[in-house]
Rosetta silent file (secondary structure, phi, psi, omega in degrees, C-alpha in Angstrom):
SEQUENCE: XXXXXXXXXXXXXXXXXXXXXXXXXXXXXXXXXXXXXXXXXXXXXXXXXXXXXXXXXXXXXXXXXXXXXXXXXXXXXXXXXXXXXXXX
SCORE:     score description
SCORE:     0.000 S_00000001
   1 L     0.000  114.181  136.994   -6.524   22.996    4.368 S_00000001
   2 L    -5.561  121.997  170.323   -3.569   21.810    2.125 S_00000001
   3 L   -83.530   28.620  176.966   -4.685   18.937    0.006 S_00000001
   4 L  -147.503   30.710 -172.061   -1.843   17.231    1.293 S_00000001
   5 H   -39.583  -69.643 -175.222   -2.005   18.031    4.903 S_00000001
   6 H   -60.362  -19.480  130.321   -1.807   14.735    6.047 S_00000001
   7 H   -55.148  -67.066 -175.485    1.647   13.937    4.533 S_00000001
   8 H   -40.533  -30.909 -168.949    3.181   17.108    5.616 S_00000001
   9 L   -99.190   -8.757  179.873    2.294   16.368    8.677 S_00000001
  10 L   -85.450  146.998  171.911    3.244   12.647    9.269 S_00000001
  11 L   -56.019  146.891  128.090    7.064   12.329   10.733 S_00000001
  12 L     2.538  -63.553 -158.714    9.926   11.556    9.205 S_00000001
  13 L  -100.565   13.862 -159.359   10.252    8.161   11.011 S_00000001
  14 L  -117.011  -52.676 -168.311    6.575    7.527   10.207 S_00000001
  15 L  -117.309  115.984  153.981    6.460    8.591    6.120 S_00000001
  16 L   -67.345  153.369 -164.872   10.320    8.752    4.133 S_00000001
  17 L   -66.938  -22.219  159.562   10.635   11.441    1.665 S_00000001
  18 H   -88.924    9.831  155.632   10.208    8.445   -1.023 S_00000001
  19 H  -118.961   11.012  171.351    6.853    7.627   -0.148 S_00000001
  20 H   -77.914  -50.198  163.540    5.578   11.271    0.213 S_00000001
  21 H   -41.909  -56.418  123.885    6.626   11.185   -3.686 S_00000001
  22 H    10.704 -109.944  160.775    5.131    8.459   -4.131 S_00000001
  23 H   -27.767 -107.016  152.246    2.521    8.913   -2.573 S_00000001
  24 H     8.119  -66.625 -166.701    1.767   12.299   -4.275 S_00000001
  25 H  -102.889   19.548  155.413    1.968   10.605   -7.499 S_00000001
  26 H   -88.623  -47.967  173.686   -0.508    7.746   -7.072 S_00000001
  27 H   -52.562  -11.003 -177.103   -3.148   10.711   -5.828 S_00000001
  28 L   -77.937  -57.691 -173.910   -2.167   12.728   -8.991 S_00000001
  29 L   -71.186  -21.372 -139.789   -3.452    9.622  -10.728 S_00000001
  30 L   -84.216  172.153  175.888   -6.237    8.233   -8.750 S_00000001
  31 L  -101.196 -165.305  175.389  -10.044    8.734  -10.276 S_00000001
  32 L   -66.559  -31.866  166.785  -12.788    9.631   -8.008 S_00000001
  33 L   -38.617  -34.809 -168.707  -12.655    5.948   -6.801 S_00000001
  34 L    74.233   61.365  170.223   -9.176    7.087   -4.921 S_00000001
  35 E  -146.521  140.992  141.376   -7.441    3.831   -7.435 S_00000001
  36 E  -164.874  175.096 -175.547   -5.137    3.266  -10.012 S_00000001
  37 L  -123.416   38.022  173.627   -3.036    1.072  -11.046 S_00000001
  38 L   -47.230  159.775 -177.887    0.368    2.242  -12.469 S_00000001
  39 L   -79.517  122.891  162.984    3.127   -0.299  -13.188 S_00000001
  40 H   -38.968  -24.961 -179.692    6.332    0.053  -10.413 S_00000001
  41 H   -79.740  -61.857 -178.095    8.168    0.707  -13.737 S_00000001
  42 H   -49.201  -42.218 -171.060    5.745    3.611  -14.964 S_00000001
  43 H   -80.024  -74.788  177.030    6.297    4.976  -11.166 S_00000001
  44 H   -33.105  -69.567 -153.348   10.035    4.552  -10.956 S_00000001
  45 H   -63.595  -31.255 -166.863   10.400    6.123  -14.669 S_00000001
  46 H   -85.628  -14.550 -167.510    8.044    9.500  -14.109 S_00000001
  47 H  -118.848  -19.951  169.367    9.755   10.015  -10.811 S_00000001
  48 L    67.989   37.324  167.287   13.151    9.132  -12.133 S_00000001
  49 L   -97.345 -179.204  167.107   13.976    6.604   -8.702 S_00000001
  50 L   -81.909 -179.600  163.072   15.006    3.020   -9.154 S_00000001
  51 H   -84.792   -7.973  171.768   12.519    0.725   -8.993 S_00000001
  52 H   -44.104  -55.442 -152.341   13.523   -0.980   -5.479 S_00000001
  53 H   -65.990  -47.115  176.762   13.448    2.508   -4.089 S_00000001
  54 H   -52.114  -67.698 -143.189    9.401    2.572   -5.490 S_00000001
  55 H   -90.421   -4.064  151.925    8.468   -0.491   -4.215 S_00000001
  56 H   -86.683  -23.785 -174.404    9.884    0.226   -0.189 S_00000001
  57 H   -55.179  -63.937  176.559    8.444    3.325   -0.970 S_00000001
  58 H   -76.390  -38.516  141.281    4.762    1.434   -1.705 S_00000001
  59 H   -13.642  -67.642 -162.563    6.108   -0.612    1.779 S_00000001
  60 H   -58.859  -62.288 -165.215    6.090    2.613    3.559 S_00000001
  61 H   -51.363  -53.421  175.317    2.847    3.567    2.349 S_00000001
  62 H   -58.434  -83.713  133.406    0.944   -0.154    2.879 S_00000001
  63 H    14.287  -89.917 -161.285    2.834    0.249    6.514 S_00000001
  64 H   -58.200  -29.375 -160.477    1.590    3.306    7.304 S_00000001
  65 L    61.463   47.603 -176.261   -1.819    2.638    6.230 S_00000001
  66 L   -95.676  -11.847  179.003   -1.977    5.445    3.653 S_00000001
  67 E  -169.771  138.817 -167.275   -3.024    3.026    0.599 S_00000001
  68 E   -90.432  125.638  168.468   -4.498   -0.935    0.426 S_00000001
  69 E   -92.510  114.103  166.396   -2.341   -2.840   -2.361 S_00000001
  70 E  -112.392  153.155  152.244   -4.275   -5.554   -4.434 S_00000001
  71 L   -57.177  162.180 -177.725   -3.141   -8.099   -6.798 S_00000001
  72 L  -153.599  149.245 -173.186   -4.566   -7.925  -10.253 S_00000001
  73 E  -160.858  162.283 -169.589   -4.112  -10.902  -12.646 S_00000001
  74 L   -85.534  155.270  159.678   -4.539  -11.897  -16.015 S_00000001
  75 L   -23.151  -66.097 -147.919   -7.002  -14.374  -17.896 S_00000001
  76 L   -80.907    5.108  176.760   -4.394  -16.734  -18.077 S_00000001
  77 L    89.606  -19.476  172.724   -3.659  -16.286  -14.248 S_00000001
  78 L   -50.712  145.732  160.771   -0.344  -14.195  -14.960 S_00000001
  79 E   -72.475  124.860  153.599    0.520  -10.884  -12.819 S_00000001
  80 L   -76.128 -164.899  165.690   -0.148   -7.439  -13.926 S_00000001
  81 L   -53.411 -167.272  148.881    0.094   -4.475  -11.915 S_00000001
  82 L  -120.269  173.196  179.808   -1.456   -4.157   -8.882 S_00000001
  83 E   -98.400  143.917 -177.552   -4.701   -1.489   -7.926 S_00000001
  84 E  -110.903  135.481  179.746   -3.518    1.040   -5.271 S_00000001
  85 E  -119.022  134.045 -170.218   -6.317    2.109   -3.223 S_00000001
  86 E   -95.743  130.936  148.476   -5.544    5.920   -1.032 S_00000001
  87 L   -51.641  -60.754 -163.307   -6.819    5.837    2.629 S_00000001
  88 L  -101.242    0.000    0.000   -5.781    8.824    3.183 S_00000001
């Protein structure tokens, strides 16, 4: 089985070709937890999209229910990234 079965296999109208990409490259990163936390900028730049197109992209995904999005925040209460958690 294809470690990436379950993309290949979702439709078109279900996963767009920018959150299979995505997608893909939060699982490249994830530990054993199935987490990380990349920046939408760090994602956009390694994939060479804008960043809009990343973040409907992480829509699609969130949507779909292929990965749980948390906030992450600073001491001081500011935002940071967020942690991407894979379902799937």
């Amino acid at each position: 089985m294809s470690y990436f079965n379950h993309i290949y296999s979702a439709s078109s109208d279900e996963l767009p070709h920018r959150a299979r990409s995505v997608y893909m490259y939060l699982k490249d990163r994830a530990g054993k937890e199935l987490e990380c936390w990349p920046a939408v900028k760090t994602i956009a730049y390694d994939l060479q999209l804008s960043r809009s197109t990343v973040k409907r992209a992480l829509h699609d995904l969130v949507k779909a229910g292929f990965i749980e999005k948390k906030q992450r925040y600073r001491k001081n209460g500011s935002n940071t990234s967020n942690r991407f958690i894979l379902k799937k």
